[in-house]
C-alpha positions as MATLAB code, in Angstrom:
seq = 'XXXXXXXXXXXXXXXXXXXXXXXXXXXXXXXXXXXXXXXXXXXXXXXXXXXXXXXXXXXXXXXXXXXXXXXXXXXXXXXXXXXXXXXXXXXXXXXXXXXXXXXXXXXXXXXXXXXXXXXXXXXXXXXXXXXXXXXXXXXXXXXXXXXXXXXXXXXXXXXXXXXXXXXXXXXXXXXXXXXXXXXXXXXXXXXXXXXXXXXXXXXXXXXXXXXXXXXXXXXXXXXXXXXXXXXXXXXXXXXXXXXXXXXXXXXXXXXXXXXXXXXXXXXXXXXXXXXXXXXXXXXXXXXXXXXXXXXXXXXXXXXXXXXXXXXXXXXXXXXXXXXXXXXXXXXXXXXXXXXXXXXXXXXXXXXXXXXXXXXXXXXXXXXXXXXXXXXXXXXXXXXXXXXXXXXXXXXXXXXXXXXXXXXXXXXXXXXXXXX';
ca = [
      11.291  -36.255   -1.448;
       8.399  -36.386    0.660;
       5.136  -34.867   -1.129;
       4.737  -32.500    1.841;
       8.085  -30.542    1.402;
       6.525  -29.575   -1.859;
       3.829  -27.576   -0.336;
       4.386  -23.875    1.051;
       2.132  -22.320    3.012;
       0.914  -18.691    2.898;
      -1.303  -17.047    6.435;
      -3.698  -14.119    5.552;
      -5.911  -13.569    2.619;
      -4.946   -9.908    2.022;
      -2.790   -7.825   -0.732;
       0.696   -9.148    0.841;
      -0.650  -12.708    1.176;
      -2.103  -13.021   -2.320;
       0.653  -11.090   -3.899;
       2.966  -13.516   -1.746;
       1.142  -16.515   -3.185;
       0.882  -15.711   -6.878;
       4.670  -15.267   -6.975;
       5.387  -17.959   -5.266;
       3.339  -19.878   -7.439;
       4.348  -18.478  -10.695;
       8.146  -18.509   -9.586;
       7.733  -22.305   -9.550;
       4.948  -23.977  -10.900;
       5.548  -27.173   -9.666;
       5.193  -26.164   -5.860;
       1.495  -26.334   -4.499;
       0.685  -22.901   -3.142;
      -1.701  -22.995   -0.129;
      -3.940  -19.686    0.818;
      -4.969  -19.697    4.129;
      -7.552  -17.335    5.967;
      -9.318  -17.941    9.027;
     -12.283  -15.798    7.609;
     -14.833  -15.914    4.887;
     -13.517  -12.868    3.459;
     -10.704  -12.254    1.040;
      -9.037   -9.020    0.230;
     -11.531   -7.090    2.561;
      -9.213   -3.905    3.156;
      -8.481   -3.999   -1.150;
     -12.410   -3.665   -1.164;
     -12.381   -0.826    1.443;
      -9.919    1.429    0.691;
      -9.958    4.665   -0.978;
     -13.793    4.500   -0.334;
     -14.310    1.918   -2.433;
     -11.725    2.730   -5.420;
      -8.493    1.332   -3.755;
      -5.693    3.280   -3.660;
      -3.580    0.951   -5.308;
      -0.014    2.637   -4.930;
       1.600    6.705   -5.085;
       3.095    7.590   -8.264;
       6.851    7.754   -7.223;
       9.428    7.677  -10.058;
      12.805    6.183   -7.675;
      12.960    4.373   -3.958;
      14.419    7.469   -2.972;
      10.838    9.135   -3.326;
       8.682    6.505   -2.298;
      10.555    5.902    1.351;
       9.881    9.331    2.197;
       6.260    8.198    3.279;
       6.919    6.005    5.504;
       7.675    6.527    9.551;
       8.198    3.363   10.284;
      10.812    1.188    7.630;
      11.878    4.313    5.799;
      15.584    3.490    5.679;
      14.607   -0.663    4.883;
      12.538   -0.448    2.320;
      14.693    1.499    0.293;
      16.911   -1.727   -0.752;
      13.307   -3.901   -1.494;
      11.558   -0.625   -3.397;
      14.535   -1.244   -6.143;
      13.345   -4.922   -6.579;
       9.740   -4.355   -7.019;
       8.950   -0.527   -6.582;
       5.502    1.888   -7.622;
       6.478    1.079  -11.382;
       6.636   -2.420  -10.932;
       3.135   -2.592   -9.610;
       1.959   -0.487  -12.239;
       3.395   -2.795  -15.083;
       2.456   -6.291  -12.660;
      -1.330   -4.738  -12.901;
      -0.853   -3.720  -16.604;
       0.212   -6.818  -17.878;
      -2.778   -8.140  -16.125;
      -5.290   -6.230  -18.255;
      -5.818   -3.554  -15.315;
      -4.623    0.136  -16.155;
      -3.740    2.544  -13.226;
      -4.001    6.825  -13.361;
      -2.546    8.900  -11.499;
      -4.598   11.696   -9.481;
      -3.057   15.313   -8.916;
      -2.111   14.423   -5.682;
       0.261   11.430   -6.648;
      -2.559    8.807   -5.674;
      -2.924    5.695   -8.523;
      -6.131    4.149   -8.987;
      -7.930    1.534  -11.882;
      -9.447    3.487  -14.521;
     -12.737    1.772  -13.386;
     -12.474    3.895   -9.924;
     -13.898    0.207   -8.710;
     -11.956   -1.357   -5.889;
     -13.450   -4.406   -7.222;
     -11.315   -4.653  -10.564;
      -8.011   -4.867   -7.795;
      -9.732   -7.614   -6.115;
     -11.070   -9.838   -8.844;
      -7.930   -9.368  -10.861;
      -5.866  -10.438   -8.158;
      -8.472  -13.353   -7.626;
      -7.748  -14.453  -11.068;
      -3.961  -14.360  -11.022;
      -4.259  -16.442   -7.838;
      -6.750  -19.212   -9.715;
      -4.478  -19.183  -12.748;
      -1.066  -19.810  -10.480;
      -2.711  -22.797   -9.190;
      -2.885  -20.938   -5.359;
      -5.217  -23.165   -3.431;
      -7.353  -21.153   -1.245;
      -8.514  -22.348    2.145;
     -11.381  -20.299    3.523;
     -12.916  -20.248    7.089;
      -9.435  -22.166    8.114;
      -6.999  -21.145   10.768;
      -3.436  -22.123   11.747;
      -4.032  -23.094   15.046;
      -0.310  -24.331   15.707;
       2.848  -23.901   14.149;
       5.734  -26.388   14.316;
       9.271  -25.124   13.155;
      10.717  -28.902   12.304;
      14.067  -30.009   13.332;
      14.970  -30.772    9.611;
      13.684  -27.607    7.768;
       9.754  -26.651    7.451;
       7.222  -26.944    9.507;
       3.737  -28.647   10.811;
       0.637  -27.012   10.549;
      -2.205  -27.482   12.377;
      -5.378  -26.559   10.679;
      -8.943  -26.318   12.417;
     -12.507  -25.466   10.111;
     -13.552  -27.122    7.605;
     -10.355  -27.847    6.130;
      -9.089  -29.131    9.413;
      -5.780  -31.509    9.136;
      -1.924  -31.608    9.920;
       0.171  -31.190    7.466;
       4.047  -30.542    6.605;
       5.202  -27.023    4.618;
       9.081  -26.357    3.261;
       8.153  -22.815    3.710;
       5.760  -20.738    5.161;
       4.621  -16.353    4.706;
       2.864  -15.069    7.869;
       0.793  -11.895    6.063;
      -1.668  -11.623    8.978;
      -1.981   -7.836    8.611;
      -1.476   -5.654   11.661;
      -3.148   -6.528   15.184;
      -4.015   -3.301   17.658;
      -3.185   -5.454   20.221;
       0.213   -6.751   21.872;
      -1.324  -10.354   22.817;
      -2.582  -11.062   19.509;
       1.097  -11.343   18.374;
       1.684  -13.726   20.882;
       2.157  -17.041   18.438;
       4.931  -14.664   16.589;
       6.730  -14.484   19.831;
       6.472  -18.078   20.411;
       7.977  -18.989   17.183;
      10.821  -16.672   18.382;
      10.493  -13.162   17.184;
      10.628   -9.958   18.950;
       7.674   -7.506   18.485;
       7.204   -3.802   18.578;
       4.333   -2.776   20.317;
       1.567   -1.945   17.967;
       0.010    1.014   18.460;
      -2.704    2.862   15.809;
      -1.506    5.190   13.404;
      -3.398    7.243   10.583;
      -6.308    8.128   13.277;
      -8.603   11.449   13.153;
      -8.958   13.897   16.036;
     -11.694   13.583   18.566;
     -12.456   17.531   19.487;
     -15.817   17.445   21.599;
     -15.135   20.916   22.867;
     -14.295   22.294   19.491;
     -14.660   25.828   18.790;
     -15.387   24.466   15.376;
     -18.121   22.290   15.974;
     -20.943   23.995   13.624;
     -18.568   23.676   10.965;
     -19.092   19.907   10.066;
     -18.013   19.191    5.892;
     -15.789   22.648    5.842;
     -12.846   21.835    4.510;
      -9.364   24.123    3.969;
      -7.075   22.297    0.906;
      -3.757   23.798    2.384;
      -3.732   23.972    6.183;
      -0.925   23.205    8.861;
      -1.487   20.865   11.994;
       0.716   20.864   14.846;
       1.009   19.649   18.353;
       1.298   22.478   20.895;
       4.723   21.476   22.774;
       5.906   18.869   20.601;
       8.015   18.774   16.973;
       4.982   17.337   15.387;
       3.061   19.083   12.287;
       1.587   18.400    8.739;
       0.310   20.666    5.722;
      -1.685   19.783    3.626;
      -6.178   19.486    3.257;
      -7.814   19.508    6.585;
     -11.703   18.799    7.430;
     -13.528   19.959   10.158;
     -16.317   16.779   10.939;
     -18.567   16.774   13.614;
     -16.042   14.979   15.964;
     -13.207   17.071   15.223;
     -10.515   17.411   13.069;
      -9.945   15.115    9.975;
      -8.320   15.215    6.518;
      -4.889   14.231    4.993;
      -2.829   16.701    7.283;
      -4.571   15.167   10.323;
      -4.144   11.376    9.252;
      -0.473   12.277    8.018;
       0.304   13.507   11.330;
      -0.797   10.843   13.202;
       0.856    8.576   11.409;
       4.082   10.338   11.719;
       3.506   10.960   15.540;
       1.780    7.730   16.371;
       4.135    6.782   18.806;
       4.230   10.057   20.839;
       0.711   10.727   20.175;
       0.126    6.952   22.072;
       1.943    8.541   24.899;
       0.309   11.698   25.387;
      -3.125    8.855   25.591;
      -4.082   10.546   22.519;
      -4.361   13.945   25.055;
      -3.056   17.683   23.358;
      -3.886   20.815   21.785;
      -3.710   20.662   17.999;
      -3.250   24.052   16.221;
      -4.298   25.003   13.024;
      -2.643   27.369   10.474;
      -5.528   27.797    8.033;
      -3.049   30.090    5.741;
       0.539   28.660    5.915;
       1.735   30.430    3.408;
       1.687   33.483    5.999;
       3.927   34.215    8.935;
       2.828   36.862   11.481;
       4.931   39.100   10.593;
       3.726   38.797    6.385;
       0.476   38.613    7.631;
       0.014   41.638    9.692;
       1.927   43.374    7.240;
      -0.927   41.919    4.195;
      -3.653   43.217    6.231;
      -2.190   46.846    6.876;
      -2.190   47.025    2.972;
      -5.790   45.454    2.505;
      -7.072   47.801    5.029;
      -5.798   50.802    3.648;
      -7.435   49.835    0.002;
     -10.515   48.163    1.313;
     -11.600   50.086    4.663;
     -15.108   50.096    3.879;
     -15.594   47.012    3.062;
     -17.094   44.489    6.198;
     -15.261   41.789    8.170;
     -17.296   39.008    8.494;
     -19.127   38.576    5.461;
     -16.062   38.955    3.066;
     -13.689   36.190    4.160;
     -10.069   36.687    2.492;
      -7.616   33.955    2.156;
      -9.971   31.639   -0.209;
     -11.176   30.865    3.224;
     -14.383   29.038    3.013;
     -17.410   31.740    3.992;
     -18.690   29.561    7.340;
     -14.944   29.204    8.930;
     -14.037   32.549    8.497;
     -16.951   33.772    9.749;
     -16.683   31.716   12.571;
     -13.361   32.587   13.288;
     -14.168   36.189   13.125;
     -17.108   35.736   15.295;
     -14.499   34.355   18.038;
     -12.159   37.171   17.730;
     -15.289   39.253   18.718;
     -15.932   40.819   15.559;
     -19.478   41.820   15.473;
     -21.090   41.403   12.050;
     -21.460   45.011   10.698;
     -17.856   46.135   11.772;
     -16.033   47.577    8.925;
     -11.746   47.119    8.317;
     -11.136   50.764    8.876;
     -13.245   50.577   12.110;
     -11.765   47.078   13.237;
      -9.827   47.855   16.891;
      -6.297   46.469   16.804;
      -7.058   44.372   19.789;
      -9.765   42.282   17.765;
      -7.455   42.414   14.490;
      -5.065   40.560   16.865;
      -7.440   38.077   18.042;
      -8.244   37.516   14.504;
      -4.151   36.915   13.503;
      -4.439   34.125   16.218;
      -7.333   32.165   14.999;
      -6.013   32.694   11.216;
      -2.487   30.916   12.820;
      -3.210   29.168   15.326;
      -6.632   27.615   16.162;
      -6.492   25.960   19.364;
      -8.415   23.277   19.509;
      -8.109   20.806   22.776;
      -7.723   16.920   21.414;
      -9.361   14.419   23.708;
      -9.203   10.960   21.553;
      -8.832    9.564   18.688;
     -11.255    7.804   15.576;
     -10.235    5.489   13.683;
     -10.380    6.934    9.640;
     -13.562    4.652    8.274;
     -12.077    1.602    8.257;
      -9.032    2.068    7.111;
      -7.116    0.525   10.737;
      -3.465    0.307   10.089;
      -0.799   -0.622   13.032;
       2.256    1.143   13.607;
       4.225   -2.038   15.251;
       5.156   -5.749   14.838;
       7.627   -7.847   13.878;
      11.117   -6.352   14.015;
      12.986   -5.588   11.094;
      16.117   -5.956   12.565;
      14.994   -9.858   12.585;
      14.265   -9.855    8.458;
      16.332  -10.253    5.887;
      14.676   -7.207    4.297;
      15.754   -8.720    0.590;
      13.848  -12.084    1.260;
      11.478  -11.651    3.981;
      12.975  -14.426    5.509;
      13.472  -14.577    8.939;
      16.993  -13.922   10.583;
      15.375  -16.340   13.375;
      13.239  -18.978   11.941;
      14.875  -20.619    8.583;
      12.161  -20.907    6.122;
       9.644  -18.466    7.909;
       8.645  -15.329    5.643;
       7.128  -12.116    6.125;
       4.313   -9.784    4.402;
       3.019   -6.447    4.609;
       1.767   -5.156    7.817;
       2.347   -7.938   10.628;
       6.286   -6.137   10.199;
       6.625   -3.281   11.359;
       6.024   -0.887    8.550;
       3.562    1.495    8.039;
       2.963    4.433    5.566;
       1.328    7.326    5.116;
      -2.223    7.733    3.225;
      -2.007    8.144   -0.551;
      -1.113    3.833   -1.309;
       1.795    3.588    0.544;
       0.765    0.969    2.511;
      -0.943   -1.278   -0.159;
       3.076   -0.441   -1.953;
       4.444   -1.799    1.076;
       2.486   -4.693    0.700;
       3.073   -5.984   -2.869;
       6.697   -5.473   -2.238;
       6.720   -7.330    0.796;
       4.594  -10.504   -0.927;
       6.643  -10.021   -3.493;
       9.655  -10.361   -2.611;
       8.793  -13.122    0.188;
       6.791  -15.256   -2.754;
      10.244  -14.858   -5.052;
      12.370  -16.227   -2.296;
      10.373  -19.231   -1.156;
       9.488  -20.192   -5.152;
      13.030  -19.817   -5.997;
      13.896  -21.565   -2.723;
      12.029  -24.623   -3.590;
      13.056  -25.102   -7.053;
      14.994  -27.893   -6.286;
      11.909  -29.989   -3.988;
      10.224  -29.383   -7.946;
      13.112  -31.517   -9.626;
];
């Protein structure tokens, strides 16, 4: 057997490449595991994320729960989650000398709240597999070969041709539809990317002198559309932020791509309330607490600056008392409590957190493998498919499962090239 059909070949130095390469590599030792990124940089969204602690996965006990967070490969990842699930990451990072917690909210980080631990200890797992790691180095062209594998074509400094049994495209996700082109050539279809978990742009926010307020139980929906979220909202100085905001976009990405990122998002800052509950909350608070003023006692646990604001906007002057308060201005009041309107013209990007709802089809993916239904021998990782999650590690999830099941397949694949 020729020395080349003992080499696989792994595209994209991120989580679902590296985790793709050090299982590939440990699944068979005997197979030489190339690495290859067209940057300098490795693991740069690992580094990023969770400002700087990396959200490494959700605490989810079954599949069941963990595809619930996911709007795009809900129902196909359940099958893969049973294989190598939230568990399995915590126990692959364990064994690895690198402990996880859990946060109230679900979210797993390292004990050393360092996104740097992630990165260095996947680094080391990569060096100790023997994964050969070729920086600055792009795959300019890709030739599917008539008898299994395929040519590469390298450019940079570690420019040459060369012959792979198998290859893992983990490119991450691309905002736009031409940079998927080469995918398309090698004969897949691709779902449009579009951006998902995005902030609001609001520059005509009745908010706007609010910047850093923040409400940790609030409901976000789209006025005319069966789009909404609860859960911690910020107001920023562009507009609306938060986990309800970036969970709802993610969820609506599609339709919110549609609408050219144009609506009218309103805000229940007490969800727990109805109108009907509410008005009937106030009657009672009025008739104990008539005396007491509007605007500088806000109810609710609302912080001090949006309810005054909010009161201020229902026309509440700033000595009126409850048992003076007209019924017109209470009403006013009811509406900005339920529904804040606030006009959405845009979108931000969250830091730098991009993620793509689109790519590769998974219709074309044996979901169990990675392997393409297409191209025999071709693999995918993480976000080039198209899957996406919510915030909270869902994505980084989808991404070691991905690798790893993709880095199983083409060790186990191979283990006959090794004999």
């Amino acid at each position: 057997m020729k020395v080349e059909k003992e080499t696989v070949a792994i595209i994209g130095g991120g989580a679902a490449g590296f985790f793709g390469a050090i299982t590939c590599a440990e699944t068979n030792p005997h197979l030489r595991v190339l690495l290859i990124e067209k940057t300098g940089k490795l693991l740069s969204k690992v580094r990023i994320s969770g400002g700087g602690r990396c959200n490494v996965t959700h605490a989810a006990d079954t599949p069941a729960q963990l595809v619930q967070h996911y709007p795009r490969g809900q129902k196909q990842l359940k099958e893969p989650f049973k294989q190598f699930g939230a568990l399995d990451t915590v126990r692959w990072f364990e064994r690895r000398g690198v402990r996880l917690k859990t946060e109230p909210d679900g979210r797993m980080f390292p004990t050393t709240d360092s996104s740097e631990t992630i990165a260095q200890c996947l680094l080391d797992a990569a060096q100790q597999a023997g994964v050969q790691i070729l920086l600055h180095t792009q795959a300019e062209h890709i030739e599917p070969l008539p008898t299994g594998g395929f040519r590469l074509t390298l450019t940079g400094p570690h420019a040459q041709t060369l012959e792979v049994a198998r290859l893992l495209i983990a490119t991450g996700g691309a905002p736009k539809a031409d940079q998927y082109a080469w995918l398309r050539q090698l004969g897949h279809s691709i779902q449009e990317p579009v951006p998902s978990l995005f902030t609001f742009n609001v520059p005509d926010s009745p908010l706007r002198e609010l910047p850093g307020v923040s409400v940790p139980q609030a409901r976000v929906r789209v006025a005319g559309e069966k789009l909404e979220y609860e859960g911690p909202v910020l107001v920023t100085h562009w507009g609306l932020s938060g986990p309800a905001v970036l969970k709802l976009s993610a969820w609506g990405a599609r339709r919110l791509h549609e609408l050219q990122y144009q609506s009218t998002a309103l805000v229940n800052w007490i969800p727990q309330h109805t109108e009907e509950t509410l008005r009937q909350w106030l009657l009672e608070f009025r008739e104990q607490n008539g005396k007491k003023g509007v605007v500088n006692n806000p109810l609710f646990g609302l912080p001090q600056r949006l309810w005054r604001t909010l009161a201020e906007q229902a026309g509440i002057g700033p000595e009126t008392r409850w048992n003076e308060l007209p019924t017109k201005l209470q009403n006013r009041l009811i509406e900005g409590l339920l529904r804040t309107a606030l006009p959405v013209r845009g979108k931000t990007t969250y830091k730098d957190e991009f993620v793509t709802c689109g790519g590769v089809l998974l219709s074309e993916v044996n979901m169990q493998t990675m392997e393409s239904r297409r191209v025999p021998g071709l693999h995918f990782a993480g976000e080039v498919l198209d899957i996406d999650g919510i915030t909270g590690g869902f994505n980084f999830q989808a991404a070691w499962t991905t690798g790893f099941l993709a880095g199983r397949a083409m060790g186990a694949m191979n283990e006959q090239v090794s004999e």
